[in-house]
MMTF fields as JSON, N, C-alpha, C and O atoms, coordinates in Angstrom:
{
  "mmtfVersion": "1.0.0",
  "mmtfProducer": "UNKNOWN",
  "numBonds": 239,
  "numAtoms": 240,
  "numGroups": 60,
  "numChains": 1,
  "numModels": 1,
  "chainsPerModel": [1],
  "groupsPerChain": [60],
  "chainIdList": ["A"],
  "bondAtomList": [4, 2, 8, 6, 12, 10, 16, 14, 20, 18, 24, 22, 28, 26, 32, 30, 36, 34, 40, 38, 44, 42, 48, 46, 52, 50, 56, 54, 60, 58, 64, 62, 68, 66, 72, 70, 76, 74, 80, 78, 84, 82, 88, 86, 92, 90, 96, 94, 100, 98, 104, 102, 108, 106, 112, 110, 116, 114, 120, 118, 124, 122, 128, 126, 132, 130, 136, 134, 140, 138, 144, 142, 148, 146, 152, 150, 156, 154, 160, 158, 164, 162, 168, 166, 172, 170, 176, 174, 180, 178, 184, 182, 188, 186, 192, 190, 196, 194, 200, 198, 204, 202, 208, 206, 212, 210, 216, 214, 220, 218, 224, 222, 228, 226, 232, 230, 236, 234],
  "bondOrderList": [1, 1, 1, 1, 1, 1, 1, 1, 1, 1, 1, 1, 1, 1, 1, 1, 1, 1, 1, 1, 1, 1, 1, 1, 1, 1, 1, 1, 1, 1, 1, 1, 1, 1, 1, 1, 1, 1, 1, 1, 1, 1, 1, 1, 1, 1, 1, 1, 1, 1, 1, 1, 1, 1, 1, 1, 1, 1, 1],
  "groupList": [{"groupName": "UNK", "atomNameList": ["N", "CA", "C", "O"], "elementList": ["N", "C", "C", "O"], "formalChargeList": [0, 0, 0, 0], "bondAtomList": [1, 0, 2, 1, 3, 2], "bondOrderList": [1, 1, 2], "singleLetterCode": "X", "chemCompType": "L-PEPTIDE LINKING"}],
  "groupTypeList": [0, 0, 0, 0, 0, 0, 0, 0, 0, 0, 0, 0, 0, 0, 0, 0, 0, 0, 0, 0, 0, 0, 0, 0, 0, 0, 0, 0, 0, 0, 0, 0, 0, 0, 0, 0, 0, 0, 0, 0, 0, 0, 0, 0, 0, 0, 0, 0, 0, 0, 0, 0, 0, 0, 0, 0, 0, 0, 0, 0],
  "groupIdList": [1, 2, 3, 4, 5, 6, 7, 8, 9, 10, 11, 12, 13, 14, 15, 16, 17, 18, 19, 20, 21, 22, 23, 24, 25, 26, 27, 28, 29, 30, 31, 32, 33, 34, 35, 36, 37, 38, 39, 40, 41, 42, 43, 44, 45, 46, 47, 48, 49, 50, 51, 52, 53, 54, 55, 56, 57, 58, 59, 60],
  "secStructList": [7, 7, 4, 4, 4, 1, 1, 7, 7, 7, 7, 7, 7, 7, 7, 7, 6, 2, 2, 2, 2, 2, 2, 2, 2, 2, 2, 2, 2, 6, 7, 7, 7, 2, 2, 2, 2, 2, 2, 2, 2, 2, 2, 2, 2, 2, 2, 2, 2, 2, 2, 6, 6, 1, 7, 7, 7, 7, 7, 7],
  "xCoordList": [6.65, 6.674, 6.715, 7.242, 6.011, 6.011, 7.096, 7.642, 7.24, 8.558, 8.517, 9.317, 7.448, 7.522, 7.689, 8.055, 7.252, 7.771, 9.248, 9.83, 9.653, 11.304, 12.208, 13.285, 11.736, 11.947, 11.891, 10.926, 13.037, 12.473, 12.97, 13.704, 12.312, 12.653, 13.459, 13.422, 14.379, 15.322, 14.247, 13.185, 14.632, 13.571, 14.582, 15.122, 14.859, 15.192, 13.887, 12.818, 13.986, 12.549, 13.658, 14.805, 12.767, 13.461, 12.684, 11.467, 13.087, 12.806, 12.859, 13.836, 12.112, 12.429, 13.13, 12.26, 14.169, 15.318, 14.233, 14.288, 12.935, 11.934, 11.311, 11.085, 10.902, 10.312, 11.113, 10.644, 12.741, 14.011, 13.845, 13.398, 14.115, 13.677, 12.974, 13.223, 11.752, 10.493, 10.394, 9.948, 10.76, 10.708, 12.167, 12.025, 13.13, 14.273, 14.136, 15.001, 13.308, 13.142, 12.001, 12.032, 11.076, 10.124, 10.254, 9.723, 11.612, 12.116, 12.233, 11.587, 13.769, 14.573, 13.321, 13.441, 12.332, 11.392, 11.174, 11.489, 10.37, 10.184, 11.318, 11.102, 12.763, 13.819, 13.952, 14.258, 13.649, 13.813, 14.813, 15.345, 14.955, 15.862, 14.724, 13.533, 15.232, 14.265, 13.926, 13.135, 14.399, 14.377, 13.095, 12.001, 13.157, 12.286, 11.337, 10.54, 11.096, 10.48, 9.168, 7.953, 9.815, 9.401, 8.269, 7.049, 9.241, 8.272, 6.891, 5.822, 7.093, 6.353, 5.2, 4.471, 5.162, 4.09, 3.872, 2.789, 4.389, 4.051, 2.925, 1.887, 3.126, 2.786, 1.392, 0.437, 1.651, 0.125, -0.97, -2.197, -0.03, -0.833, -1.968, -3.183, -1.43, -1.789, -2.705, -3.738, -2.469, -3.51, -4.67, -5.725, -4.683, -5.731, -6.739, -7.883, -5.976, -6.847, -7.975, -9.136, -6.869, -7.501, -8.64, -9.706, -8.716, -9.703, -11.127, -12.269, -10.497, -11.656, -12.133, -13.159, -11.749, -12.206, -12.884, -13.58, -12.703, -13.377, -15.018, -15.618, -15.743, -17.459, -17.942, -17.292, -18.689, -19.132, -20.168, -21.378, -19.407, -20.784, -21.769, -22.455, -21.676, -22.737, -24.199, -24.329, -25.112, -26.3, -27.308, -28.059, -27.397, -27.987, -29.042, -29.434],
  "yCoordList": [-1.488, -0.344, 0.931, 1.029, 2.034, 3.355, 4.006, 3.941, 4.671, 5.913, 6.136, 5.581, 7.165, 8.057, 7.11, 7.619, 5.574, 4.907, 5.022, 5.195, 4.84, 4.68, 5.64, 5.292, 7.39, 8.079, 8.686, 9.381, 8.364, 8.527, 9.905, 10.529, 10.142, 11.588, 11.614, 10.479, 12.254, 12.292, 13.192, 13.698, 13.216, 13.953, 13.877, 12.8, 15.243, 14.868, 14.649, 15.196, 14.104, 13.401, 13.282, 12.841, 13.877, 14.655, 13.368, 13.365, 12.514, 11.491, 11.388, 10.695, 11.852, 11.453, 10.582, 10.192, 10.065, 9.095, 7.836, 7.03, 7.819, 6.731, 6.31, 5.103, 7.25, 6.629, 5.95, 5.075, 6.394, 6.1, 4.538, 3.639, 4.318, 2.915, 1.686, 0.525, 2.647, 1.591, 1.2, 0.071, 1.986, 2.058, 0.605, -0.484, 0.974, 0.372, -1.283, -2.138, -1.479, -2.611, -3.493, -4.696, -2.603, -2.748, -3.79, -4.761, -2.602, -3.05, -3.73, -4.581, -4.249, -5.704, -7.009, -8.151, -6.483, -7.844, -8.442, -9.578, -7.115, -7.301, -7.668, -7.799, -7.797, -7.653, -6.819, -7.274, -5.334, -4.25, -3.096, -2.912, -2.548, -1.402, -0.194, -0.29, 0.905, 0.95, 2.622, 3.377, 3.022, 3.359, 2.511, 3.074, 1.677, 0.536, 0.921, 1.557, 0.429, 0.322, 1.738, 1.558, 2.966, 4.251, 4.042, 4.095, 3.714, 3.992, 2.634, 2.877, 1.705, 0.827, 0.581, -0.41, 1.809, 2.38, 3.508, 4.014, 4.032, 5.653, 5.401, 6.059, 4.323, 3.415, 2.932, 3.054, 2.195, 1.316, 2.6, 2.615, 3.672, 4.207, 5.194, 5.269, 5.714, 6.266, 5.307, 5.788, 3.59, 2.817, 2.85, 3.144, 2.635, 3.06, 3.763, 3.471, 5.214, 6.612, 6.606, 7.014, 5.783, 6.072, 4.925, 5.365, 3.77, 2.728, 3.542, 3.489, 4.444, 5.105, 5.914, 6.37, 6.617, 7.828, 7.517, 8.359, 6.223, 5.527, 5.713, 5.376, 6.244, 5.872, 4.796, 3.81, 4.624, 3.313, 2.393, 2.574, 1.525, 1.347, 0.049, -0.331, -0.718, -1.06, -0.17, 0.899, -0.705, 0.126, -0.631, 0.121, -1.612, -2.149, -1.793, -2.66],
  "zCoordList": [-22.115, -21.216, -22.036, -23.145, -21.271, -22.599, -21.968, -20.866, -23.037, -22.763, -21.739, -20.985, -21.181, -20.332, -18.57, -17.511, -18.831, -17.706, -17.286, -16.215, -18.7, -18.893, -18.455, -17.971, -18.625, -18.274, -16.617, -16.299, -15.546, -14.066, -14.16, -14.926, -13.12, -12.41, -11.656, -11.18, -11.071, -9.721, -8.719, -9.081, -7.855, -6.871, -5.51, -5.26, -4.497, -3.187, -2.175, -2.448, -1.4, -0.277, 0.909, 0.986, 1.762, 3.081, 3.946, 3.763, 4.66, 5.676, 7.148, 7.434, 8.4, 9.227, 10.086, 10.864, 10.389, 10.815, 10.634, 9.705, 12.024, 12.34, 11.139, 11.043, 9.957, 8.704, 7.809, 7.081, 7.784, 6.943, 7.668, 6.955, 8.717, 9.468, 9.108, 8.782, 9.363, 8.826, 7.494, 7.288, 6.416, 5.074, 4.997, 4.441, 5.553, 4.921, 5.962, 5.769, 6.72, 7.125, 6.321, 6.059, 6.039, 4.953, 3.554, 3.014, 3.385, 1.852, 1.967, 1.356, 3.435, 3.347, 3.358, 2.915, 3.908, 4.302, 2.827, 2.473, 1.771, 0.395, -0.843, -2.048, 0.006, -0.63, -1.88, -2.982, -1.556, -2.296, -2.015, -0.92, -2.818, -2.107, -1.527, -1.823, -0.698, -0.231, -1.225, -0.66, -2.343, -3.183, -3.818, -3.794, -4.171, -4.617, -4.247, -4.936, -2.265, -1.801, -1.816, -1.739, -1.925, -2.153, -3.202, -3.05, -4.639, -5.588, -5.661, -6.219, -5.213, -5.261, -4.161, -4.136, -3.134, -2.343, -3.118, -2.824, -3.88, -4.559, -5.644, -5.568, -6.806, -7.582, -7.573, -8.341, -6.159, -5.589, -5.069, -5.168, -4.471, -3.832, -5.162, -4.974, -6.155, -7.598, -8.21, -8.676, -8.334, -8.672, -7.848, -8.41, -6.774, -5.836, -5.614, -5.266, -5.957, -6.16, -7.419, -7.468, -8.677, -9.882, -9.776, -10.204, -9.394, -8.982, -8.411, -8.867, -7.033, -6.202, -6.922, -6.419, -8.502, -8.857, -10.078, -10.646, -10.565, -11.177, -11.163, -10.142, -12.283, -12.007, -11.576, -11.923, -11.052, -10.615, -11.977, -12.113, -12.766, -13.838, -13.804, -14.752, -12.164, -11.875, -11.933, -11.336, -12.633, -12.389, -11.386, -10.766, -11.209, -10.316, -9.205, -8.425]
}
């Protein structure tokens, strides 16, 4: 793992009661905290982007 993984940030994140909900039922399903659960949609969602922004190097 590199440093800068190692290194977290603190951050406050302001939650609607109904999303605090869904998120923390979420987690329990994934048995995560829902801290966890945060960064590991934050995570996937950043792999994702960088996939879509990817060139395409089929030439086909």
């Amino acid at each position: 793992m590199e440093q800068k993984d190692k290194d977290k940030k603190q951050i406050l994140l302001r939650l609607s009661s109904s999303l605090w909900e869904e998120l923390a039922s979420w987690a329990q399903d994934d048995f995560r905290s829902i801290n966890g659960q945060i960064e590991f949609l934050l995570t996937d969602s950043v792999r994702q982007r960088r996939k879509k922004d990817l060139p395409d190097t089929d030439e086909t």
